[in-house]
N, CA, C and O of each residue as an XYZ file, in Angstrom:
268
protein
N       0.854     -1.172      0.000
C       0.000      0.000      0.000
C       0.897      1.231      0.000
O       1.759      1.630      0.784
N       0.418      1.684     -1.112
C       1.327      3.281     -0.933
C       0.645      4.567     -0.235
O      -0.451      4.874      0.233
N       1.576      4.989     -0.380
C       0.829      6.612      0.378
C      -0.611      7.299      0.307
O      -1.486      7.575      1.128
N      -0.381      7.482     -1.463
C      -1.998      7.975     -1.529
C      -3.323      6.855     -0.844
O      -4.430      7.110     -0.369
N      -2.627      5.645     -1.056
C      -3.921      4.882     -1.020
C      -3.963      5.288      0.286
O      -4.909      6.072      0.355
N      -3.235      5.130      1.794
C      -3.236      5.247      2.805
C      -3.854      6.836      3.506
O      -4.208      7.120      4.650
N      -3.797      7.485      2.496
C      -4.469      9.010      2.831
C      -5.119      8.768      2.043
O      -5.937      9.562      2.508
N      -5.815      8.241      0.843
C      -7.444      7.930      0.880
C      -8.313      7.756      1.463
O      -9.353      8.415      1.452
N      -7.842      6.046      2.617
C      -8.331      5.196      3.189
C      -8.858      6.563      4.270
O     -10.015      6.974      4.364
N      -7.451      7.175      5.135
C      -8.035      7.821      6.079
C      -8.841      9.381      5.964
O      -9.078     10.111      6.926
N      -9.106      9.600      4.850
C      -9.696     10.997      4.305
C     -11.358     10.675      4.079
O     -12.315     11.446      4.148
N     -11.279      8.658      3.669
C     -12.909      7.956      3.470
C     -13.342      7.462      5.212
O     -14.408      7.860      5.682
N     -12.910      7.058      5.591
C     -12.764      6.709      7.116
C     -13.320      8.112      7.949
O     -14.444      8.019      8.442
N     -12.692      9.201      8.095
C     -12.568     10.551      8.470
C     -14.449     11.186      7.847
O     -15.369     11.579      8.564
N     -14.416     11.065      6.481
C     -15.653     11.512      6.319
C     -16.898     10.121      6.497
O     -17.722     10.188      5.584
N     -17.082      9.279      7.188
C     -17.748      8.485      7.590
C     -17.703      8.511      8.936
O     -18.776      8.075      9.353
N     -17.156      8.738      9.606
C     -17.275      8.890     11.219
C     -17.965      9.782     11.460
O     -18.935      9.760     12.218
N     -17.197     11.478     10.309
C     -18.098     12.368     11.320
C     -19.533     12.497     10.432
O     -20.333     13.364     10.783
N     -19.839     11.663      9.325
C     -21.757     11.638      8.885
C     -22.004     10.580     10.179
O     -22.821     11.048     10.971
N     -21.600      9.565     10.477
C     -22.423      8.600     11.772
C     -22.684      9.575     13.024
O     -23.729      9.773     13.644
N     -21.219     10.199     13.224
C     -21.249     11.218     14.448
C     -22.549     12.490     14.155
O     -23.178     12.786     15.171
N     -22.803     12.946     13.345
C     -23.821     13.705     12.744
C     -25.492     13.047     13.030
O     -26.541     13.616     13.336
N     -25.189     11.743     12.794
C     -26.772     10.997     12.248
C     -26.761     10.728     13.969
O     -27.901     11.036     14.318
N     -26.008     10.305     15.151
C     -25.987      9.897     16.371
C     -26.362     11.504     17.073
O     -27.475     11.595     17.589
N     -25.618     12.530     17.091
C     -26.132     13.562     17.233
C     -27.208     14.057     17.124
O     -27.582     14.575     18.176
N     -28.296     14.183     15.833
C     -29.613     14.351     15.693
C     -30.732     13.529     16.431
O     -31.849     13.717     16.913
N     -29.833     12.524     16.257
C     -31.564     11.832     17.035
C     -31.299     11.952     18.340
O     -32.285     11.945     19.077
N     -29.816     12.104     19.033
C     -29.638     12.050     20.344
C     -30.785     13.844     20.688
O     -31.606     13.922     21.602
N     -30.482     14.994     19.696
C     -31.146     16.334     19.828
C     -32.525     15.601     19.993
O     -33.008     15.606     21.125
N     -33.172     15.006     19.036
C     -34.647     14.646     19.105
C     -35.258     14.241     20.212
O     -36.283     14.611     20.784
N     -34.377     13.329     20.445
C     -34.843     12.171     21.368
C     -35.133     13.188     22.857
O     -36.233     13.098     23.401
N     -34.062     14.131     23.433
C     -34.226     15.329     24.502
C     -35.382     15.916     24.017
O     -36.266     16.008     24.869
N     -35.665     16.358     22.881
C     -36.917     17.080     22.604
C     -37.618     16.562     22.936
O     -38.319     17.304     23.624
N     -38.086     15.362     22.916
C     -38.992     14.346     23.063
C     -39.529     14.292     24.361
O     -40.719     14.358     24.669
N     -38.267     14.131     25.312
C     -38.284     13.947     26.936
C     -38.621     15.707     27.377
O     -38.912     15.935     28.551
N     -38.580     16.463     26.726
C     -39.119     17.893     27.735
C     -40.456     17.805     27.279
O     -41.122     17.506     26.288
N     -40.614     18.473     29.262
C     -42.072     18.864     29.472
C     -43.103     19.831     28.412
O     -42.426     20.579     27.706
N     -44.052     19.902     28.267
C     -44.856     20.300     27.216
C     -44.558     21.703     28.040
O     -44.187     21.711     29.213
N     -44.778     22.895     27.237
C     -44.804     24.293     27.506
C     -46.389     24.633     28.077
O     -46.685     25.245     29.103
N     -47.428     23.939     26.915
C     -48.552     24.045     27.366
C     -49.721     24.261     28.653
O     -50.754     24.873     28.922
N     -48.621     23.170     29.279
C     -48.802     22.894     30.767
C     -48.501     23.810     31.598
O     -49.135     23.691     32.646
N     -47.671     24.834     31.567
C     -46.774     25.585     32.742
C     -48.049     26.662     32.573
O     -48.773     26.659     31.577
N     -48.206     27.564     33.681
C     -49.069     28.128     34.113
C     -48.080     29.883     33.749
O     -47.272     30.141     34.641
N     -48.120     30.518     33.050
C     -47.391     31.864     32.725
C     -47.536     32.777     33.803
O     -46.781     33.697     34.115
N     -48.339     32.500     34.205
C     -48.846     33.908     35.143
C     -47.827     33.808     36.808
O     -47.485     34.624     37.664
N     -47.650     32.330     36.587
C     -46.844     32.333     38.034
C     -45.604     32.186     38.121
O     -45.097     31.917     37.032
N     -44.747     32.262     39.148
C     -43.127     32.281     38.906
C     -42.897     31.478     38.981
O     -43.319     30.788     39.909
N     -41.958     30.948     37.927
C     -41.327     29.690     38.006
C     -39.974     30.048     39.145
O     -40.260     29.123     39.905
N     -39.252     30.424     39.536
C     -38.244     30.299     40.096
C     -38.495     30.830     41.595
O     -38.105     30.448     42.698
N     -39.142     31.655     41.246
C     -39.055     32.586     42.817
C     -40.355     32.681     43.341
O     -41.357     32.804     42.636
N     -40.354     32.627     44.567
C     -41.809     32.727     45.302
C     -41.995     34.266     45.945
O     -41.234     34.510     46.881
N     -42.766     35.150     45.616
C     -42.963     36.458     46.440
C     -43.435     35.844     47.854
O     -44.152     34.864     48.051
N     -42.631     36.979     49.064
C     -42.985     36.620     50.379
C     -43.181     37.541     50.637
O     -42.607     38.598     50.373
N     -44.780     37.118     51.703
C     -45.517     38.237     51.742
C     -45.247     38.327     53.458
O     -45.300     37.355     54.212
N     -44.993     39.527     53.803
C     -44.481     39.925     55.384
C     -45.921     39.628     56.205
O     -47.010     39.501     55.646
N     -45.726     39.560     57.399
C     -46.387     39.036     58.572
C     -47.787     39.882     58.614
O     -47.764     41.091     58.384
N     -48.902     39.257     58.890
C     -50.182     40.395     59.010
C     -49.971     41.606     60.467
O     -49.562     41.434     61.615
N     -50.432     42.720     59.787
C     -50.312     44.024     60.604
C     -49.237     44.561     60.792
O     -49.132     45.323     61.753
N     -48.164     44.331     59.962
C     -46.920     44.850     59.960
C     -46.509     45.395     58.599
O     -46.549     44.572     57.684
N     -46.163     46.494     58.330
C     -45.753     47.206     56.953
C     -44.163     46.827     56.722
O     -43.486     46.555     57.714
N     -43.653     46.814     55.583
C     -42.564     46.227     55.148
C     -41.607     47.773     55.541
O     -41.948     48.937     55.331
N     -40.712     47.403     55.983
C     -39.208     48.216     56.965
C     -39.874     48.861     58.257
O     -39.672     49.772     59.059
N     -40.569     48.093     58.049
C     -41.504     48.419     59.874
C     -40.588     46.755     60.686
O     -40.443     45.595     60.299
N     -40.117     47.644     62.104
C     -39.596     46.546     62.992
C     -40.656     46.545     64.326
O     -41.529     47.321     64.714
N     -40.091     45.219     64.828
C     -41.447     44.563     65.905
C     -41.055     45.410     66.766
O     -39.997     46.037     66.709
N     -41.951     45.486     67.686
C     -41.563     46.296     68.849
C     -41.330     44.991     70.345
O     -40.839     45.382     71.404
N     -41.681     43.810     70.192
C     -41.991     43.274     70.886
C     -40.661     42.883     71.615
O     -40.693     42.159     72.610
């Protein structure tokens, strides 16, 4: 085997890994699409991350206890 053939081999090799690596990639993207929660479902109006806290009854906010 001479040279060129040997940088053929690995130039045909090279572009077949990364189309499999490509075709393994997409469906791996799909397949996550697949597994997230529907958007539909989530309620917009409320916070997803943070909860408002609402201060103690009869007390105004930077008001301290006297007690």
């Amino acid at each position: 085997m001479n040279v060129i053939d040997l940088l053929i081999t690995i130039i045909v090799v090279t572009i077949l890994v990364t189309i499999a690596l490509g075709v393994m990639t997409y469906i791996a993207y799909k397949l996550r699409l697949a597994r997230r929660p529907s958007q539909l479902s989530d309620d917009s109006s409320t916070a997803q991350y943070f909860v408002l806290h609402e201060p103690p009854d009869g007390s105004e906010p930077g008001e301290a206890d006297a007690t």
